[in-house]
Each structure stands twice: as C-alpha cells, then as structure tokens.
C-alpha positions as CSV (number, residue, x, y, z in Angstrom):
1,X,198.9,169.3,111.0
2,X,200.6,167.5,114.0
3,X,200.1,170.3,116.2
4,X,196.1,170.3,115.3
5,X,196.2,167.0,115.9
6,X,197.8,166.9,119.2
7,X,195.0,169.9,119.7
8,X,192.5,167.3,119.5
9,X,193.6,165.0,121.5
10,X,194.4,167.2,124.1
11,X,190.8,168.3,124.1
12,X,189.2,165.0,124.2
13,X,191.8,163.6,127.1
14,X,190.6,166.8,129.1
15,X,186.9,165.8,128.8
16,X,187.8,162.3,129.6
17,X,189.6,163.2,132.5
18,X,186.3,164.6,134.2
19,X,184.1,162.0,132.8
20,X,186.8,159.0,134.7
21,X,187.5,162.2,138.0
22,X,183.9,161.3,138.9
23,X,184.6,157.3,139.1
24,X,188.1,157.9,141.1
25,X,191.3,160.0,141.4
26,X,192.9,157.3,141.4
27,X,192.1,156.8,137.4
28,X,194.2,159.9,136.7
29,X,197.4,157.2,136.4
30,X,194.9,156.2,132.9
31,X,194.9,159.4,131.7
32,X,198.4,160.5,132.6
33,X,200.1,156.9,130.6
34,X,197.9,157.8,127.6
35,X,198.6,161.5,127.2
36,X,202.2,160.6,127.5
37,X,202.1,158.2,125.1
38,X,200.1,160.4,122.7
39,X,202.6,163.4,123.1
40,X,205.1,161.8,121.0
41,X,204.6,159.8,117.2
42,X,205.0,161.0,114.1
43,X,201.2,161.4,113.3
44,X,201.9,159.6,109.9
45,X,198.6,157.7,109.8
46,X,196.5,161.7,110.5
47,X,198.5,163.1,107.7
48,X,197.4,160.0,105.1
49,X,193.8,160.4,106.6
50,X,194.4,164.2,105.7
51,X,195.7,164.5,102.6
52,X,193.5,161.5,101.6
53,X,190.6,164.0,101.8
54,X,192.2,166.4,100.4
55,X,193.7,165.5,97.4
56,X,189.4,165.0,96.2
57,X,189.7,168.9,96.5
58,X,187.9,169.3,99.1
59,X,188.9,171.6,101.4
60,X,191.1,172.3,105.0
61,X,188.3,171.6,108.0
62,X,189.1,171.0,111.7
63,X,185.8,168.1,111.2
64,X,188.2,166.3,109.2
65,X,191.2,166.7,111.4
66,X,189.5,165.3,114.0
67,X,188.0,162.5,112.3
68,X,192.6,162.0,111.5
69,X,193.1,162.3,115.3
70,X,190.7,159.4,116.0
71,X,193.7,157.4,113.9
72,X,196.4,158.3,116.5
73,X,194.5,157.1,119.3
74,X,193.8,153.8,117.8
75,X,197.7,153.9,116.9
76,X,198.1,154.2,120.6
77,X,196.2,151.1,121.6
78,X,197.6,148.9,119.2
79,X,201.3,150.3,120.6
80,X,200.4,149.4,124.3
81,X,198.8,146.1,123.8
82,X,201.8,145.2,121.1
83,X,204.2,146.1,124.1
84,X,202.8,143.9,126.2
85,X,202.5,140.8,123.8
86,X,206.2,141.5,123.1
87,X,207.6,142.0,126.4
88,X,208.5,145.3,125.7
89,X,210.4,148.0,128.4
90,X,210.4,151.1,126.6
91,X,208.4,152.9,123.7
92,X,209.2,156.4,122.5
93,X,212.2,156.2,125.3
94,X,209.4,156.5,128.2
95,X,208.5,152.9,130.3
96,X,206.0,150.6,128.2
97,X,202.4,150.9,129.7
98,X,202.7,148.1,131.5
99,X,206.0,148.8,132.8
100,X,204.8,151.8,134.3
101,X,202.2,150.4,136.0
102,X,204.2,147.5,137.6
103,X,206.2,150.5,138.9
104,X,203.2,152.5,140.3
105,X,202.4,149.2,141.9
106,X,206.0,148.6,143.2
107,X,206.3,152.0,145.0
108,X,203.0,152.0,146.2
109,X,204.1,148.8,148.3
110,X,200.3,147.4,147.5
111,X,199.9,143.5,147.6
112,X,200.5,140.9,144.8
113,X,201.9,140.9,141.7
114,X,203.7,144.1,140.0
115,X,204.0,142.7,136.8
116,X,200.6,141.2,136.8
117,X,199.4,144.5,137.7
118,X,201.4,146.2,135.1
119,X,199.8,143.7,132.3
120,X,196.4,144.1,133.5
121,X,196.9,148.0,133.4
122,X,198.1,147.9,130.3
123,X,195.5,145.8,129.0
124,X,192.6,148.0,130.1
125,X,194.6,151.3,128.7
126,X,194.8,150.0,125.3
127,X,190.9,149.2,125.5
128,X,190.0,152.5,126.9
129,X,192.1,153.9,123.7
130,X,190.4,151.6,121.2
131,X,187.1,152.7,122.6
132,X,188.0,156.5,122.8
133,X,189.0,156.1,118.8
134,X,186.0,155.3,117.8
135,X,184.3,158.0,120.0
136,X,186.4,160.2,118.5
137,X,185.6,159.3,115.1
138,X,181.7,159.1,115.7
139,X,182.4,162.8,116.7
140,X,183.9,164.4,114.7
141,X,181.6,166.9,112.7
142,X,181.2,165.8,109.3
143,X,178.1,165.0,107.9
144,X,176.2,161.6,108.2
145,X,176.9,160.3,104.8
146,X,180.7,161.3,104.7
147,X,180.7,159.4,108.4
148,X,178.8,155.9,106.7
149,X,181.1,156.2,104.2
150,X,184.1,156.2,106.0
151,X,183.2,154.2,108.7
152,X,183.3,151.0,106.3
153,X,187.2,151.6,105.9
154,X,187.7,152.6,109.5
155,X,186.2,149.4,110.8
156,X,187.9,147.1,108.4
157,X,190.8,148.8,108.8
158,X,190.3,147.8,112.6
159,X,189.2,144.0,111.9
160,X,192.8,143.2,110.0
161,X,195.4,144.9,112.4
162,X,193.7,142.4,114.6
163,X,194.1,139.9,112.3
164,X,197.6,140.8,111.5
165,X,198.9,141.1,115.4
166,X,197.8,137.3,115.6
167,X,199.7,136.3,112.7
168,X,202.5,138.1,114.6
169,X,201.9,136.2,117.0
170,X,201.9,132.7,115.0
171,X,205.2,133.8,113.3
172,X,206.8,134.0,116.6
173,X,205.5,130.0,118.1
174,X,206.5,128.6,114.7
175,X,210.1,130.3,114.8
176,X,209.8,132.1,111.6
177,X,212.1,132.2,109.2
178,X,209.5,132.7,106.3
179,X,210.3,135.6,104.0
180,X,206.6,135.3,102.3
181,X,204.5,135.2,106.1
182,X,206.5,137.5,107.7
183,X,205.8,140.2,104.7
184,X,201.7,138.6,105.1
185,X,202.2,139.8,108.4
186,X,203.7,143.3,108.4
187,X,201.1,144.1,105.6
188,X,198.3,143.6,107.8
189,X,199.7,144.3,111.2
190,X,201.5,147.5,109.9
191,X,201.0,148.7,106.1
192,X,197.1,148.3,105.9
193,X,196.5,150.3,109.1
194,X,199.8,152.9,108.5
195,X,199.0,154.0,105.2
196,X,197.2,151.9,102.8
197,X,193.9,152.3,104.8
198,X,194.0,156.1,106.0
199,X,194.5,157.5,102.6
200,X,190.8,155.4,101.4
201,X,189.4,156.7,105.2
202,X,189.9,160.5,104.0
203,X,188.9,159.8,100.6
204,X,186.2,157.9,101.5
205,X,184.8,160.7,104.1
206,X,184.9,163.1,100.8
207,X,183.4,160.6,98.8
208,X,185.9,160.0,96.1
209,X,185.2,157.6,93.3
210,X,186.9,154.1,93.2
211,X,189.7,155.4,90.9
212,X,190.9,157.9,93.4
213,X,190.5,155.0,96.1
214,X,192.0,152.8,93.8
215,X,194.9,154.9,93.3
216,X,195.2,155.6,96.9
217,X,195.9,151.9,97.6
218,X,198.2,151.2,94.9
219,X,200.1,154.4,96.2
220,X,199.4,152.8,99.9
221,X,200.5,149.6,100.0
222,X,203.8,149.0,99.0
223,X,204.7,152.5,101.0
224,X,203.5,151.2,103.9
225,X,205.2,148.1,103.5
226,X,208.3,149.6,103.1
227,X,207.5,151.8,106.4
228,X,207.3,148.5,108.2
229,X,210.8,147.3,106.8
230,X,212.2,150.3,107.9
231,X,211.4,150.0,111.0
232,X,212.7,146.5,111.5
233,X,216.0,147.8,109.9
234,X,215.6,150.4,112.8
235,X,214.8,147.7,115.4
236,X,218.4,146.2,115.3
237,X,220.6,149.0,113.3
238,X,219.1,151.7,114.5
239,X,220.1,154.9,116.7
240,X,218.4,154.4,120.6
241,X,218.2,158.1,121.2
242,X,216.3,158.7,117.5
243,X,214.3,155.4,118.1
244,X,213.6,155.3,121.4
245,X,214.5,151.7,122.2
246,X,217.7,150.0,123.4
247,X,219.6,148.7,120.4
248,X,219.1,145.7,119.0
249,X,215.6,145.5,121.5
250,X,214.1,143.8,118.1
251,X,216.1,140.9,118.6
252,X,215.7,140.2,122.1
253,X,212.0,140.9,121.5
254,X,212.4,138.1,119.2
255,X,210.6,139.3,116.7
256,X,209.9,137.4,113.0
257,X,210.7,140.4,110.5
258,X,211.3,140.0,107.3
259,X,215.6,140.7,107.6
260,X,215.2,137.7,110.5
261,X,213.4,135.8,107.9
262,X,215.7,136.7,104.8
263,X,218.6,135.6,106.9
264,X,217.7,132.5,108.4
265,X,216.6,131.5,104.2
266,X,220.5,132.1,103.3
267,X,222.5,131.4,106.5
268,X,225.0,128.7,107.6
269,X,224.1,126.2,110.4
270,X,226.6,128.2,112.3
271,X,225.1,131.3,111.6
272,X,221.3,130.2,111.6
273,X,222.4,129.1,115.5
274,X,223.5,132.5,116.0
275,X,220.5,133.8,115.4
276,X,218.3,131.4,116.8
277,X,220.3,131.9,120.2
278,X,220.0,136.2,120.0
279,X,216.1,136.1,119.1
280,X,213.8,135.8,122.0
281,X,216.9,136.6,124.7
282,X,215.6,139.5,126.9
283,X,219.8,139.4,128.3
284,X,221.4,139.5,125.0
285,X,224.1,142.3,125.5
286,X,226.0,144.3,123.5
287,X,228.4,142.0,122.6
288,X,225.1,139.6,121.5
289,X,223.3,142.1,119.7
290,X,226.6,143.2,117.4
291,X,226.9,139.1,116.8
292,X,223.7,139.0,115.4
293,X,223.8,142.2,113.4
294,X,226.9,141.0,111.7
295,X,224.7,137.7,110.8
296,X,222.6,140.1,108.9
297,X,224.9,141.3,107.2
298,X,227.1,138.6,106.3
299,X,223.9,137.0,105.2
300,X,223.0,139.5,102.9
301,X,219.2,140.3,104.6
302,X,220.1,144.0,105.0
303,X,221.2,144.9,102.0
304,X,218.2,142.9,100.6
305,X,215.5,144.2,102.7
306,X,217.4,148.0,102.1
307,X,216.6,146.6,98.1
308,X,212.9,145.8,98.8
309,X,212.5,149.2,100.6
310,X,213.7,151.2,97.8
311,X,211.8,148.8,95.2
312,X,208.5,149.5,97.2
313,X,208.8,153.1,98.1
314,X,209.6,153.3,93.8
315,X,206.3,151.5,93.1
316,X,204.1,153.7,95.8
317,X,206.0,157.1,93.7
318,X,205.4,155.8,90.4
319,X,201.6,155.4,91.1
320,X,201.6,158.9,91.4
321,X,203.4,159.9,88.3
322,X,199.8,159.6,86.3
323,X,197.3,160.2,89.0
324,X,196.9,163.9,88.6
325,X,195.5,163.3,84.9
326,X,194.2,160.2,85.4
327,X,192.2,159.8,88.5
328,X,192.5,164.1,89.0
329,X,194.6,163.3,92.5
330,X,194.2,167.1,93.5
331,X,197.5,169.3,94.7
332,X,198.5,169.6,97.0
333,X,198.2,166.7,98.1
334,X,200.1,165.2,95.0
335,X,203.2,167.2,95.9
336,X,202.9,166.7,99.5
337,X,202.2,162.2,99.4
338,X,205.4,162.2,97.0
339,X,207.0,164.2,99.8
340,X,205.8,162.0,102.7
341,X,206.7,158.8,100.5
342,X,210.4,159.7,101.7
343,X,209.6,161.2,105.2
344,X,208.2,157.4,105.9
345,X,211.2,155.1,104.8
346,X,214.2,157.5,104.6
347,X,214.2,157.8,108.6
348,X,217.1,157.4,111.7
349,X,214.4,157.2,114.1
C-alpha cells in the first residue's frame, strides 16, 4: 500500500513539475522540497482511508488509492506550515521547508533576508500542497456520487485541523498547563485528521451506512488520540535517529502537550520553574533537556500519559470486538485496523 501510494505521488509531482517548468526553472527548488518531504512518512492516514473502504467489502482499486494519496499530500502541508509556526530545524531528519530555503538563499548570496525568505518559501510550499490535495482528490477516478459523498468528510476534515493548529497556537501564548485543552487540541490538530476522519473518508466514498461510519469513529478517535500522545512521548523521550528530530526538540519547541500539561498540574514550584525555563528555549542542551525529562518523570506525567495511551488504544480495539456482527465491518480490514491499532502507538520512531 505505501509503495502505491508513493506511486501516486510520484506521478502527480512529475505532471506538476512540467505544468511549474513552463513558469520557471527556478520553481524546480518547489518540487524538489515537496518530493523530499513526501518520500518519507508512514502513510498512516492512506491506509485508514484504505481499509475504510474496504472493510464495506468493496473491493482493491488504484481510484481509491489515489483518492488515499490525496491524504499524504495534505499531511505534507500541514507538516511544513506546522514547522514554521513552531520554529522547527529538522523533520523526517532532512532541514524543515523553510530551513531549506533560508539556505538556498544563503548560498545563493541574493539580497535580504534568509530567514524571511525561508518562511515565505515555506509558506507558499505548504499552499501549493494543500491545493495539489485537493486536485488530487477531485481526480481520482471514482464515480461522481462516491466523490460528493466523500468530499463532505474530506473538507470538514480540512476545516478542524485548521481549527485545531490555532488552538495550538492559543495553548502556547497562554502557557499551557491545561490537561483538558491540550487533549481539545491534539484531537483536532492531530486525531480527527490522523485517523478518526480517513477511516469515514473511505467509507464514505463506498457509501457505507451510518453504523459502519459510526463504528469507524468510535474505533477512530481515541486511536488517534493515543497516536498524538505517542508522539509527544517521542518528542522528548524519544530516539533522534528513529524520530528524526534532535532530542528533546519538543521542549525547546515549547510545545503544550498533554505530558507538559500533566506535569505542570502535579509539580513543585521548583519543578514547575524547571519546566517553565526548558519550554520555548531553542539553546536548551543536553544537560537541559535530561533536567526536564526527569521533571516528567518525577511528576508522574509519563507514566500517566503511557496510562492514557494504553486506555485509549483499549477503547479504539474494543470497538472492534462486535463490529464484524454488528455493523458487518468486512475482513480484512477487521484483522488488519486491529493490527494497525498497535503499529500507531507501539512505535520508537
């Protein structure tokens, strides 16, 4: 599935790259950030689209594949404009978008800014990728119907990561520290758009009823939820060379996640200070980022948030259990989301 996915994309970038050749060759830097960026990812949000569809019984298409592949490239924008709100160097261990372009500027010697270049770049990337999503949704082959349908879901879907990168946003000026808005935010900025929404997109394109859908987002939800809590875990605990990022970048990111939250609710003045000091500190070294880990700990927010993962991925399975009789969730697909329920938050990287 990921390599028919990266098939598509691979495809579509190629027509885009004549469509931009005939504007300038200097618009090849566009194409050359996005395909990088694209070559790597889990393509978790294609496979829910996927096996969404299929687990209606209907059956393997490339039409519906590339209807999933329109999913990665909206992934893609939302990474590149995140990394710029957050400050971010790396993603997937290459330069951030706009890190890359600052240095295109840099060594091109050209006048101004690099970093303002960089952001700018950056910011019309991610717009390009938004547009080319839904391009690549309104092309894939399905019929007209399944396309209505599923458009409802894929626009929506849209609308709230919005929605949920501004309450990222909010968390961050109001210094956090709220174990309820920081899990209002990863729903919507993460969960909804990870897995809760792409299962309902494929189901949606083969028209399943409202039980099926409903199933879908009670099986969606709290997984993708507990995706997003993984990942934060990851953000300060985990393994650079399986993440991708410097340890600990989370923190100086200063980032409002839920273990940030969790801790600042239960810590000392002492340690809330500690905390306070590491977040938002783009120099925090080693010796900073081991500091604030042990504040985590001591606090009890990782093994609470490790709690809440395993509570939530439980709840997504146990959804399951009945759906084959009750709502006729189709195999494989039955098999193959209680697989993925542990491929998304049993993870080093």
């Amino acid at each position: 599935m990921a390599e028919r996915v990266a098939a598509v994309l691979t495809d579509f970038l190629d027509a885009q790259r004549t469509v931009l050749a005939e504007v300038g060759e200097e618009l090849a830097a566009l194409l050359d950030a996005i395909g990088d960026l694209l070559a790597g990812g889990k393509r978790l949000r294609p496979l829910f689209c996927y096996w969404g569809y299929r687990g209606t019984g209907a059956p393997d298409t490339d039409a519906v594949v590339a209807a999933a592949a329109s999913l990665e490239m909206f992934h893609a924008a939302a990474l590149v404009h995140d990394d710029v709100m957050d400050g971010s160097d790396t993603r997937r261990g290459l330069p951030a978008a706009h890190r890359r372009f600052a240095t295109l500027h840099r060594q091109s010697g050209w006048r101004g800014s690099d970093a303002s270049f960089g952001i700018a770049g950056a910011i019309l990337l991610g717009d390009l990728a938004l547009t080319w999503s839904d391009q690549l949704f309104a092309a894939a082959r399905l019929d007209a119907p399944a396309l209505t349908r599923g458009r409802t879901v894929f626009d929506r879907m849209r609308t709230e990561l919005m929605g949920g990168q501004y309450l990222d946003m909010l968390e961050q000026v109001r210094d956090g520290g709220s174990v309820s808005r920081a899990r209002r935010v990863i729903r919507y900025k993460s969960a909804k758009y990870t897995v809760e929404q792409p299962l309902p997109l494929g189901g949606a394109l083969a028209g399943a009823d409202a039980a099926l859908l409903g199933t879908y987002s009670a099986y969606g939800m709290p997984l993708g939820e507990a995706f997003q809590l993984r990942d934060d875990v990851l953000g300060v605990f985990g393994d650079p060379g399986q993440t991708g990022k410097p340890a600990g970048d989370d923190l100086r990111e200063g980032k409002r996640t839920v273990l940030v939250a969790m801790a600042l609710e239960h810590a000392t003045t002492t340690q809330s200070a500690v905390l306070h000091a590491a977040l938002g500190d783009p120099y925090l070294d080693a010796d900073g980022v081991a500091t604030a880990r042990q504040v985590l700990v001591d606090t009890g927010a990782l093994t609470g948030v490790e709690r809440m993962i395993e509570s939530l991925t439980e709840q997504a399975v146990r959804s399951l259990d009945d759906a084959a009789t009750r709502v006729g969730l189709a195999e494989p697909a039955l098999r193959v989301l209680a697989q993925l329920a542990e491929d998304a938050t049993v993870r080093v990287g």
